[in-house]
C-alpha positions as CSV (number, residue, x, y, z in Angstrom):
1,X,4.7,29.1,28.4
2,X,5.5,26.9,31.5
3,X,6.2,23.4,31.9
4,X,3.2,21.0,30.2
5,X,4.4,18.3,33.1
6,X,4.6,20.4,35.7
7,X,1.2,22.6,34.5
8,X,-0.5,19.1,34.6
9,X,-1.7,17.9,38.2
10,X,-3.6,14.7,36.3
11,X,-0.8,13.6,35.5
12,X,1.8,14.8,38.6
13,X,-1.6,12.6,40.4
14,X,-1.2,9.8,38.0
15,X,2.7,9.7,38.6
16,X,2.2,9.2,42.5
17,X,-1.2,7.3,42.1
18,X,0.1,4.3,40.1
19,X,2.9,2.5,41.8
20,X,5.9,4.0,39.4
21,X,8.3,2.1,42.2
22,X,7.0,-0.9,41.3
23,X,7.4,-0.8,37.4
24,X,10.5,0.7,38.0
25,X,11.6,-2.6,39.7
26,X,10.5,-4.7,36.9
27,X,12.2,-2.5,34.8
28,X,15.5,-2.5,36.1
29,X,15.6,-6.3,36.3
30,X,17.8,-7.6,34.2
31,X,18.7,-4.1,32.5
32,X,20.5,-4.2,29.5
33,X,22.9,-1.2,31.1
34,X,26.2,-2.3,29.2
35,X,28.5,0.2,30.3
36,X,26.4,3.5,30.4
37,X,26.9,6.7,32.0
38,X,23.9,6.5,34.5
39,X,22.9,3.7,35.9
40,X,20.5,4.2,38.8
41,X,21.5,3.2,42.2
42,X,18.2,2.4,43.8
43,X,14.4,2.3,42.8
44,X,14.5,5.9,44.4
45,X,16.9,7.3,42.4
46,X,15.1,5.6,39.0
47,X,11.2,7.4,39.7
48,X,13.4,10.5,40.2
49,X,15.0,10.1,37.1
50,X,11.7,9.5,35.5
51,X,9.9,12.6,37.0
52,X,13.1,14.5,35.9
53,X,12.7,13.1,32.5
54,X,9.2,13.8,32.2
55,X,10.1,17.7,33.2
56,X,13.0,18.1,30.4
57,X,10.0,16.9,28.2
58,X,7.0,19.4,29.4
59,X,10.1,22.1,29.4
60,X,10.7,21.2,25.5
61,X,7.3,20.5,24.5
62,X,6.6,24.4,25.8
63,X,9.2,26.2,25.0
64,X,9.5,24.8,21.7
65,X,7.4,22.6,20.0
66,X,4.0,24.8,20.9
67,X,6.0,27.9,19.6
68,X,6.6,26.4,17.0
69,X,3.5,24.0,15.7
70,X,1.7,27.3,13.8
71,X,4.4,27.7,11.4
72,X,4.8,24.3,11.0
73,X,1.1,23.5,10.3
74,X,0.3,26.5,7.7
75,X,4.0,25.7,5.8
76,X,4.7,21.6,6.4
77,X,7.5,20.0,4.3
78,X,9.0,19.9,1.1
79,X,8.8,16.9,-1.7
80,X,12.1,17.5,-4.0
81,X,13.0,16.4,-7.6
82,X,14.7,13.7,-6.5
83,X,12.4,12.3,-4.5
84,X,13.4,13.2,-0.8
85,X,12.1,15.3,1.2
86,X,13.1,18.1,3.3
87,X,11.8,19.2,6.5
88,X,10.3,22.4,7.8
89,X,13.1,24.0,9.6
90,X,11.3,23.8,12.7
91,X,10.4,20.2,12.6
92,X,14.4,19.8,12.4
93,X,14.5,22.3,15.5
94,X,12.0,20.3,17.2
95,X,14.2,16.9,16.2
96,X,17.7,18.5,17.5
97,X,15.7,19.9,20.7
98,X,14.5,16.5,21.4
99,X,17.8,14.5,20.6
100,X,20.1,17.0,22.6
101,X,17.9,16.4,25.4
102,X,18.1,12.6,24.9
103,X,14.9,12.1,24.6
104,X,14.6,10.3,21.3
105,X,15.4,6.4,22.5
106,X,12.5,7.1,25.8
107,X,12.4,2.5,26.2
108,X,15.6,1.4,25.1
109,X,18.0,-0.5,26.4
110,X,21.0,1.9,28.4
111,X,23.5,-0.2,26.2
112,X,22.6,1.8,23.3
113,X,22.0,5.2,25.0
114,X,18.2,5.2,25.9
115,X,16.7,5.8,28.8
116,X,15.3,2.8,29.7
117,X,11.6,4.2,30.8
118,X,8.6,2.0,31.6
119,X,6.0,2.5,28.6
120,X,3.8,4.2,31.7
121,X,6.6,6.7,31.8
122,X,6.8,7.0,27.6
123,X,3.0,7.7,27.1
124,X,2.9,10.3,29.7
125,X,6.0,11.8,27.8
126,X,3.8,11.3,24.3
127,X,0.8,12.8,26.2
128,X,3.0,16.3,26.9
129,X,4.8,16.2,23.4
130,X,1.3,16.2,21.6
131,X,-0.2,18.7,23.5
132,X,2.7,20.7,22.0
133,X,2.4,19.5,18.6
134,X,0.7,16.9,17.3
135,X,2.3,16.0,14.4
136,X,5.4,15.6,16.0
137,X,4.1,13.1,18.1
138,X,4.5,11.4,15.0
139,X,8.0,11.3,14.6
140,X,8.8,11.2,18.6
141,X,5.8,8.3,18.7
142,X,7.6,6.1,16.0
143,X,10.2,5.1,18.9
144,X,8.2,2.3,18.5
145,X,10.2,0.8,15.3
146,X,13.1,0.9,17.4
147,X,12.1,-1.2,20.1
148,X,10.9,-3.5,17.3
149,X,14.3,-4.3,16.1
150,X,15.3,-4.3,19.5
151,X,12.9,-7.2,20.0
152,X,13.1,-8.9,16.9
153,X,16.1,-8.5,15.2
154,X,19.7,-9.7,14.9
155,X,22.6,-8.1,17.4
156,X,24.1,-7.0,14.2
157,X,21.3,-5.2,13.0
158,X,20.8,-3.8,16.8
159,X,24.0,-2.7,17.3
160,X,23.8,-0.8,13.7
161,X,20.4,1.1,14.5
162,X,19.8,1.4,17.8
163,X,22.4,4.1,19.0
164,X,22.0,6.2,16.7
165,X,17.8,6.0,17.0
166,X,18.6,7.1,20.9
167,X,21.0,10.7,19.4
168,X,18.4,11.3,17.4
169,X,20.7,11.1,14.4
170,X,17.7,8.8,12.5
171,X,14.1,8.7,12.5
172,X,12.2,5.6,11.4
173,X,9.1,5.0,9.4
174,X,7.0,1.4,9.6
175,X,5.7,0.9,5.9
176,X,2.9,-1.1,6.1
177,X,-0.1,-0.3,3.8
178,X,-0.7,-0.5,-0.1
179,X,-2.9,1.8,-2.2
180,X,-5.2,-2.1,-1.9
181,X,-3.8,-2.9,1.2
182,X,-5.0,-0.4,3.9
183,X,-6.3,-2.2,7.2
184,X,-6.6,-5.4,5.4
185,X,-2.1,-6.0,5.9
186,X,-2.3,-9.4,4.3
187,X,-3.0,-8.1,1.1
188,X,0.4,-6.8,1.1
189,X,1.9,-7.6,-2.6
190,X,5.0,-5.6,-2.3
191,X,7.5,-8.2,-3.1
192,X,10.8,-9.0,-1.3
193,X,12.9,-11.6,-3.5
194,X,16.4,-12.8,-2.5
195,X,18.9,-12.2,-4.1
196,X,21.4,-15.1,-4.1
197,X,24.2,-13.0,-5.9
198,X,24.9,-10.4,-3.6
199,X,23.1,-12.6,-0.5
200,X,20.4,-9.4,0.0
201,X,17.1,-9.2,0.0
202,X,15.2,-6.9,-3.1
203,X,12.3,-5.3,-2.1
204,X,9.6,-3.7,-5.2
205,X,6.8,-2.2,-4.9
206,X,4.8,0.5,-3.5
207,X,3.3,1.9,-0.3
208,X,1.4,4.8,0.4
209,X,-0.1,6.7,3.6
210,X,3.6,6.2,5.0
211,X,3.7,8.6,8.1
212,X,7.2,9.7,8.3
213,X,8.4,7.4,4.8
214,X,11.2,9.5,4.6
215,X,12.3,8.5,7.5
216,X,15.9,7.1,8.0
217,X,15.3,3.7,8.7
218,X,12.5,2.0,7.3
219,X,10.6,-1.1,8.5
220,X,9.0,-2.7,5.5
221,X,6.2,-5.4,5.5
222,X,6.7,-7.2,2.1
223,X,5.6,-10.7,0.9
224,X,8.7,-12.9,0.7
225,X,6.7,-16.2,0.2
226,X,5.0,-15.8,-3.4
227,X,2.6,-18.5,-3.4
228,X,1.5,-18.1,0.0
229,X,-1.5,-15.4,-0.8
230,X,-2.1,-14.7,3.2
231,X,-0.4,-13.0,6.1
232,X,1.8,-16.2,6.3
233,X,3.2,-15.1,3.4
234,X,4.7,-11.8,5.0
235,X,8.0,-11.0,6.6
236,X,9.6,-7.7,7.6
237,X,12.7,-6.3,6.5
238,X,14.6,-2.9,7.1
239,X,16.4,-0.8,5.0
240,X,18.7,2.5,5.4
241,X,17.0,5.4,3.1
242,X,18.8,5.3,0.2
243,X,18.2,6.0,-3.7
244,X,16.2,2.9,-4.6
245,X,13.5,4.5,-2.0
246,X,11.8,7.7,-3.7
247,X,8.9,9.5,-2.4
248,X,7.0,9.9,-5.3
249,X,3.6,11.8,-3.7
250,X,3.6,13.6,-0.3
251,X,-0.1,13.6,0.5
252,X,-2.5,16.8,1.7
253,X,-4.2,16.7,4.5
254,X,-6.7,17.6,6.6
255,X,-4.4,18.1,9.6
256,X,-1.0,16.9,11.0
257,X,0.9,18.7,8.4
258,X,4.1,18.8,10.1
259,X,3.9,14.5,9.6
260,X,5.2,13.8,6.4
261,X,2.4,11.7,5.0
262,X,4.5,9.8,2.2
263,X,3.8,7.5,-1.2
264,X,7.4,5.6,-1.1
265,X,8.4,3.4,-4.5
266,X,10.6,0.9,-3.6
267,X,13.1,-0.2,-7.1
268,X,15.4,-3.4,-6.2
269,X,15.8,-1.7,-2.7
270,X,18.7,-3.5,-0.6
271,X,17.1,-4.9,2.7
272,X,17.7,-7.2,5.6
273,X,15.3,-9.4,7.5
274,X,14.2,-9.1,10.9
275,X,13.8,-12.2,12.8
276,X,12.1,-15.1,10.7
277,X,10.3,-15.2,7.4
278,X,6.8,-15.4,7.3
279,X,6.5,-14.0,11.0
280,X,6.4,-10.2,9.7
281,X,2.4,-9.7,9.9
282,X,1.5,-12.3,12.3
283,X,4.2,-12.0,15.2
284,X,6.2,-8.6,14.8
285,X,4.0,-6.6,12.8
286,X,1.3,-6.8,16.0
287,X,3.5,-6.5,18.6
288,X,4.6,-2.6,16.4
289,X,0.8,-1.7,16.1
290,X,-0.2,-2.6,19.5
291,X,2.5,-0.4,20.9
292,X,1.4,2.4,18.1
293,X,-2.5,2.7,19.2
294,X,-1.6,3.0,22.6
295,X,1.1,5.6,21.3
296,X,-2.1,7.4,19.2
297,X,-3.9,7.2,22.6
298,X,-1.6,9.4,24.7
299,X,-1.7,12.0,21.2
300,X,-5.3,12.3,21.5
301,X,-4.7,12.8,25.2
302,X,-2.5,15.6,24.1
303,X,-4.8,17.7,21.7
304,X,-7.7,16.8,23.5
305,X,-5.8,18.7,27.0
306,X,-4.4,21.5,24.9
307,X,-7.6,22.3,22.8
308,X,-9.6,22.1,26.4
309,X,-7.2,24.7,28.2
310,X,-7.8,27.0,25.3
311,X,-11.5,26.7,25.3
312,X,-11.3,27.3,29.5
313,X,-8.9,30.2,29.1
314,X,-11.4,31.6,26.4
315,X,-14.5,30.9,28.5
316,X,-13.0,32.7,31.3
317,X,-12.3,35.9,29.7
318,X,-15.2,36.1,27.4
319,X,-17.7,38.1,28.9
320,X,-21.2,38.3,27.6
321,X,-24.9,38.6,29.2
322,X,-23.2,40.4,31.8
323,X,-20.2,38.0,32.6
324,X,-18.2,35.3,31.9
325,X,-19.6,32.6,29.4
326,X,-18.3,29.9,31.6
327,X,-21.2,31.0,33.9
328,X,-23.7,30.1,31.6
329,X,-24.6,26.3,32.2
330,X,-24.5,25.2,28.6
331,X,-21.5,26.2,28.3
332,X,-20.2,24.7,31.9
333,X,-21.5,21.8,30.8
334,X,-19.5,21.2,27.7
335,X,-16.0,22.7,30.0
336,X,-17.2,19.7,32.5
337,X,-17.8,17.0,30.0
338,X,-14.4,17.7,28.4
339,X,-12.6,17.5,31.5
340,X,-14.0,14.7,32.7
341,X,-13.9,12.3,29.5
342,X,-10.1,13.9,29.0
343,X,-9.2,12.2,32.9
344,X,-11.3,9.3,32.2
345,X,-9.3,8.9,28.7
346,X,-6.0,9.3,30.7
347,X,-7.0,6.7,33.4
348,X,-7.6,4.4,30.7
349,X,-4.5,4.9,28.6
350,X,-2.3,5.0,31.7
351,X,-3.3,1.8,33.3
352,X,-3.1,0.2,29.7
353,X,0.7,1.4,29.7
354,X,1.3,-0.1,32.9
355,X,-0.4,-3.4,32.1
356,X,1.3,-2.9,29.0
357,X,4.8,-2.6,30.8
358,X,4.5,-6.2,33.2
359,X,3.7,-8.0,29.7
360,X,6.5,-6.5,28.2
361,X,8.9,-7.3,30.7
362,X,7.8,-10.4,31.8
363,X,8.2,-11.7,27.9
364,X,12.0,-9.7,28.2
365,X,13.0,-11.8,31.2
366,X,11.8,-15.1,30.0
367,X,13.2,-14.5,26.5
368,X,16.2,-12.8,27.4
369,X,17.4,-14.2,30.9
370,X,19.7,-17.2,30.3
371,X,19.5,-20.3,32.7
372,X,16.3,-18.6,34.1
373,X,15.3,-20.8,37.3
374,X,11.9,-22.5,36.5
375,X,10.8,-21.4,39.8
376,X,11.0,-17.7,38.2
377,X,10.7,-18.8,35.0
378,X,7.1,-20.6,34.7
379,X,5.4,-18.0,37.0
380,X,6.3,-15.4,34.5
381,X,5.4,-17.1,31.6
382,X,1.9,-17.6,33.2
383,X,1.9,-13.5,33.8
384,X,2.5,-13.1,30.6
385,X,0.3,-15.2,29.0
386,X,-2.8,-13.8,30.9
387,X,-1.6,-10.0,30.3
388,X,-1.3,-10.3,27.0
389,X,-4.8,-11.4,26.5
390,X,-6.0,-8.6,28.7
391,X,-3.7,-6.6,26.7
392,X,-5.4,-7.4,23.7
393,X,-8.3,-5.9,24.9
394,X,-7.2,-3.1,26.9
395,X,-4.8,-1.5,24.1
396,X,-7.8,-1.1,21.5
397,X,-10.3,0.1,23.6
398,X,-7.5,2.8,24.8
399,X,-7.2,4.0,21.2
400,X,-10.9,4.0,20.6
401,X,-12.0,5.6,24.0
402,X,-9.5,8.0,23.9
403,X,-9.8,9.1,19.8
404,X,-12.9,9.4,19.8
405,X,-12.9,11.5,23.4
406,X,-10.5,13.8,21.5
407,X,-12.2,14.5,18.8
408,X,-15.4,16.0,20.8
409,X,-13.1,17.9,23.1
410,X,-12.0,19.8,20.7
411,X,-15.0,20.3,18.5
412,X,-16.8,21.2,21.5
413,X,-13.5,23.6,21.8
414,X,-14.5,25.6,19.0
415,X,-17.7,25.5,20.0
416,X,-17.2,27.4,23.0
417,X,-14.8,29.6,21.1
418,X,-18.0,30.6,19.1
419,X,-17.1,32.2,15.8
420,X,-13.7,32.9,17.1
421,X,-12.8,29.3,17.2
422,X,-13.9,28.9,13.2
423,X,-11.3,31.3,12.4
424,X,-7.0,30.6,12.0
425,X,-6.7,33.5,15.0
426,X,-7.2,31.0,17.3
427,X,-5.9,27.6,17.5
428,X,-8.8,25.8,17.8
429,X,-9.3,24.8,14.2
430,X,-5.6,23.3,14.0
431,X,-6.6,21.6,16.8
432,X,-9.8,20.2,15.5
433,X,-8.3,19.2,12.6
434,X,-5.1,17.4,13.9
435,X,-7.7,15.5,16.2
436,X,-9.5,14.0,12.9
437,X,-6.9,11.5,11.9
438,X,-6.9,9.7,15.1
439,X,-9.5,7.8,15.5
440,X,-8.4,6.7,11.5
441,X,-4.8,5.5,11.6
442,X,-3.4,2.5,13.6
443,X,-6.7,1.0,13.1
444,X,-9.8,2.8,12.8
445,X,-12.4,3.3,15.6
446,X,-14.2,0.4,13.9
447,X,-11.8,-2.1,13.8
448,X,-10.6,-1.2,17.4
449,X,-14.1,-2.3,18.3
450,X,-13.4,-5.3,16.2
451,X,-10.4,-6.1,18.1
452,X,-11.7,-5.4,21.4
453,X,-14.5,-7.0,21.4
454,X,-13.2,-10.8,21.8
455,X,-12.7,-9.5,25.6
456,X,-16.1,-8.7,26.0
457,X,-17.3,-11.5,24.8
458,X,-14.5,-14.2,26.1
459,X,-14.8,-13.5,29.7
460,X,-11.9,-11.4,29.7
461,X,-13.6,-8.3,30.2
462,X,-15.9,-10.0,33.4
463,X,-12.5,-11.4,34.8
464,X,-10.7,-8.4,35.0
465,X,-13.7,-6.3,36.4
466,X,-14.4,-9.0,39.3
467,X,-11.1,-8.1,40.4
468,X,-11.7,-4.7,41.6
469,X,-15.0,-5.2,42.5
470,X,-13.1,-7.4,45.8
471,X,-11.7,-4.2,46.9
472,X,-13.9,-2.5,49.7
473,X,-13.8,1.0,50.8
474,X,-14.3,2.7,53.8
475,X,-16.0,5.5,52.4
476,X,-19.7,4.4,52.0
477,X,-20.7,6.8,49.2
478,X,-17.9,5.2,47.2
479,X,-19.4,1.5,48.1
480,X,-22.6,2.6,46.7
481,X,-20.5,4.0,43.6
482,X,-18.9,0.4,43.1
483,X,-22.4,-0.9,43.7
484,X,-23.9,1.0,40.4
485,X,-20.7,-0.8,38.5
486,X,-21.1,-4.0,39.3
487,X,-25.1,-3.5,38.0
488,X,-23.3,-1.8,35.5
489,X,-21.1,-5.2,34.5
490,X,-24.0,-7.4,34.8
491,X,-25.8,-5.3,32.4
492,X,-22.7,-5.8,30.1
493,X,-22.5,-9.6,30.5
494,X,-26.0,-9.8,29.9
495,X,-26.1,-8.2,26.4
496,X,-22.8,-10.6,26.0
497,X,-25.5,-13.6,26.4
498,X,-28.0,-11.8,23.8
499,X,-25.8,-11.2,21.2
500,X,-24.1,-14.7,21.8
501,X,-27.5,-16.3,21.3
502,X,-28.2,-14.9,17.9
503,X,-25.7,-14.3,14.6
504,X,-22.1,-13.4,14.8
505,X,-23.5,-10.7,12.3
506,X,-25.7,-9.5,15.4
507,X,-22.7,-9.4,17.5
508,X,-21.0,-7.6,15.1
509,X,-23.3,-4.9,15.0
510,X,-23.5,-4.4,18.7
511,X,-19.8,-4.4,18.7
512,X,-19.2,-0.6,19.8
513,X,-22.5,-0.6,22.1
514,X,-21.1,-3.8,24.4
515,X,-17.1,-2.0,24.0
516,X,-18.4,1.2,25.1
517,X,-20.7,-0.4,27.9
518,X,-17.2,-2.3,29.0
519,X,-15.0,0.8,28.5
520,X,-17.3,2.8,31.0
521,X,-17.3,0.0,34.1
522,X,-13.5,0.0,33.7
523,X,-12.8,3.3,33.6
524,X,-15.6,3.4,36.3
525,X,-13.3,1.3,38.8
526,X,-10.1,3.2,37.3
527,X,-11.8,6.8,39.1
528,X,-12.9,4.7,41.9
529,X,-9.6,3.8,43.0
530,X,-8.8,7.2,42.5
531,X,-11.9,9.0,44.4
532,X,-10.2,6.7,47.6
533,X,-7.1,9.0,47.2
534,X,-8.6,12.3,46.3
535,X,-11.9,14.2,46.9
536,X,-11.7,16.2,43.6
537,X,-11.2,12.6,42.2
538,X,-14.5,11.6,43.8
539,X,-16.3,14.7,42.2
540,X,-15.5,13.7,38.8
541,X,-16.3,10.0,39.6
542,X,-19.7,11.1,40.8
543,X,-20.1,12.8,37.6
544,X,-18.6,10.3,35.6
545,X,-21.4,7.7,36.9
546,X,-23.9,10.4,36.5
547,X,-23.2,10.9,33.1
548,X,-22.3,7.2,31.7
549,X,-24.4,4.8,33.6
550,X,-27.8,6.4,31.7
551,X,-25.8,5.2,28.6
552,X,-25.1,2.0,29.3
553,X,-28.9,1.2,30.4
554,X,-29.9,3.2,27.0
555,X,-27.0,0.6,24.7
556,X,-28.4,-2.7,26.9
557,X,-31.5,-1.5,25.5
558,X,-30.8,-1.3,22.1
559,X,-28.9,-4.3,22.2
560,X,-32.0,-6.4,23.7
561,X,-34.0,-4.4,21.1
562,X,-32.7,-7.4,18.4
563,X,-32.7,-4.4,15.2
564,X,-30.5,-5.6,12.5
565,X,-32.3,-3.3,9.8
566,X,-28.5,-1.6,9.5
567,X,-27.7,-5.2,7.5
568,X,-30.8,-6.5,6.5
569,X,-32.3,-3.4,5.1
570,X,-29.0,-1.9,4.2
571,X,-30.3,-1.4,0.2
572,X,-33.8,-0.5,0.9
573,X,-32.5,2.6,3.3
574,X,-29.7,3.5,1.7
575,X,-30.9,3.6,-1.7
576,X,-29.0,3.1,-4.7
577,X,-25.3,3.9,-5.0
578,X,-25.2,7.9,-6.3
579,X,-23.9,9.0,-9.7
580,X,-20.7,9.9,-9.7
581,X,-20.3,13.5,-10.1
């Protein structure tokens, strides 16, 4: 089946197009190497390393994991009597692929046997893995709990976990939500009370909609401060699997079936804490899901690429009216718009990771680094602070842009696959169905909006976008291309203004139009920068503009429209709630 990184030139461009050399330099300062068997000698030698890496994965994620993901999704995993749960055989091939290949600790430390990749360098690694299966993104994806006891957690508990995360010997789950505590994490009740007998911590309770609970290691979020009813009241704790942890349900689902999707019940389950009590939620909880959404990002990148190439292959070879269907405009059409929103998804989630990975290791070095000199020191903590709030905008509106991309790629998929793509003889309904949950977990598309919309509004968003609009370019057809987007960013500031002078509840419902408005001007400078590099790159920036700037004329106009019948006429239009059946 190939090589899904070498079969990829968006993302062989992406590799070259983004300075890798230069994250690679900030990731090598101050490596935590220890005593490892690779160390590499130069900046050089580390890209190389990379691209090697990201080859061993696009060999794996062909060879393997697409070979396997049919079996996987019609027969998915066992739930036992006893309340553990045992894995398709080819979810375990696909584990002990991955962890021979030593692939499974991607952004840890060397000390511990990871590779110690930029998170750049990990989401175009999550990218490939997903176009090969989905649902094991979501046991390759969960790397994520280990570089949150990295972070957080004591050198004991570190030295415990980590190594054996990087073998593959362990998989981790984070269990986080409540049958009443979905999105809304500070209305977590499942207790942790400590136990001043054995000096442990008890944790009780329940959690459900656990992707991977049975997992190894388990990250728990659990209310250790009973009188405190908020997310003050929260901290985190891990535990080993072990018999006070049963899965009592293992849920059915639409898609993703090789993800265990668990209901744990926790019974006087030993655990330690991670970092400091009452921090769980509010510091080390956010720091997890921010890294997961972009993580959800790259998967929709990943079925969203693989469900396209099936429709093109299809659309190719399909002859009707006297040819190819691909020769029939509608059809072209929806080829076009899925390959261009799938590259405008990717600029977006790529230059998120690489924002993502000076944040992260300008907050390593400060932390980390002792007797730091303040002429380093300060300068970095003034990075930091400024990229994590553009981080804070630019992770959610990856997870939203690119989940909901994903899921019209490959519904148009099957659309292009005609009846063919309704049926199980193709693998367009697998993919269509594995593209549901993401724009659900890690946040809904709705409460991405919710989180991204404080850079809008904030400045934030205006700040970032000035930035590029400094750069000049020789080419004059691209000038007038950066002209339509800074029209494009005034129109965006100036439904900021409208909203801003009426309700927050106004604001609130012009959330996704003024996120969607932003998401296009920045992806619009994203293919701009790339149309300087590449004429193909200007082709789909020219139909890019063509496509979105319509849109965000047709949002500004809603927004200046001032309709809030969604709220204040909710009853009247709705009508009454139904009978239940």
């Amino acid at each position: 089946m190939g090589n899904f990184y070498l079969d990829n030139e968006d993302i062989q461009f992406y590799f070259k197009a983004i300075d890798v050399k230069k994250l690679a330099e900030i990731q090598e300062d101050y490596a935590e190497n220890g005593d490892a068997d690779y160390v590499p000698y130069d900046l050089d030698d580390a890209v190389d390393n990379y691209r090697r890496v990201l080859e061993i994965a696009g060999q794996i994620a062909a060879d393997t994991l697409a070979k396997n993901a049919e079996q996987v999704d019609e027969e998915g995993n066992t739930l036992n009597d006893d309340g553990t749960v045992t894995l398709n055989p080819k979810v375990r091939e696909n584990l002990d692929k991955m962890g021979a290949a030593d692939l499974m600790g991607f952004t840890l430390p060397r000390r511990y046997g990871g590779l110690n990749c930029p998170t750049l360098i990990y989401t175009m690694a999550t990218e490939i893995v997903s176009r090969g299966d989905v649902s094991f993104m979501n046991m390759f994806g969960l790397q994520g709990i280990a570089e949150t006891i990295n972070a957080f957690a004591s050198q004991e508990i570190k030295d415990e976990t980590l190594s054996r995360f990087c073998t593959g010997e362990v998989t981790g789950a984070m269990v986080l939500t409540e049958p009443d505590a979905g999105s809304d994490l500070q209305s977590v009740r499942l207790r942790a009370d400590y136990d001043e007998a054995t000096g442990q911590w008890l944790l009780n309770g329940v959690k459900r909609f656990i992707t991977n609970g049975c997992g190894e290691i388990l990250l728990t979020l659990a209310r250790s401060e009973h009188e405190i009813e908020d997310g003050r009241g929260l901290s985190l704790f891990i535990s080993e699997r072990n018999e006070c942890v049963k899965v009592r349900h293992l849920e059915h689902k639409l898609g993703i079936h090789g993800s265990p999707t668990c209901e744990l019940v926790f019974t006087n389950c030993p655990a330690k804490l991670i970092g400091d009590r009452q921090r769980g939620l509010i510091t080390y909880v956010m720091a997890l899901m921010n890294g997961a959404r972009l993580g959800i990002a790259a998967q929709s990148l990943g079925v969203a690429e693989a469900a396209f190439r099936l429709a093109r292959v299809y659309a190719n070879s399909r002859c009707q009216f006297g040819g190819p269907i691909e020769n029939l405009p509608a059809v072209a059409e929806l080829l076009t718009d899925s390959r261009v929103s799938i590259e405008a998804a990717r600029a977006l989630t790529y230059e998120t990771a690489a924002v993502c990975d000076q944040e992260h290791n300008a907050q390593r070095v400060t932390e980390t680094v002792p007797d730091l000199p303040k002429e380093k020191s300060m300068p970095l903590k003034r990075l930091m602070k400024s990229l994590k709030r553009l981080n804070a905008m630019l992770t959610p509106m990856s997870k939203f842009y690119s989940s909901e991309m994903c899921n019209k790629v490959a519904y148009d998929a099957i659309q292009v696959l005609g009846g063919s793509g309704y049926m199980k003889d193709y693998a367009a309904e697998r993919y269509a169905r594995d593209a549901r949950i993401t724009n659900i977990y890690e946040g809904t598309s709705q409460l991405q909006v919710v989180a991204a919309i404080k850079g809008i509004t904030s400045g934030i968003f205006q700040s970032y976008v000035e930035e590029f609009e400094q750069t000049v370019y020789e080419d004059a057809e691209l000038e007038a291309l950066k002209a339509q987007l800074v029209s494009a960013k005034e129109k965006v500031v100036q439904g900021v203004e409208f909203v801003k002078a009426k309700s927050v509840t106004y604001t609130d419902l012009n959330a996704r139009r003024l996120v969607e408005m932003g998401c296009d001007v920045i992806i619009g400078h994203y293919l701009l920068k790339q149309a300087a590099l590449c004429d193909r790159k200007k082709t789909v920036l020219k139909y890019f503009m063509a496509r979105e700037m319509p849109l965000i004329e047709k949002n500004l106009l809603q927004i200046l429209g001032g309709c809030q019948l969604a709220v204040d006429s909710y009853l009247e239009i709705v009508g009454p709630v139904p009978a239940a059946e």
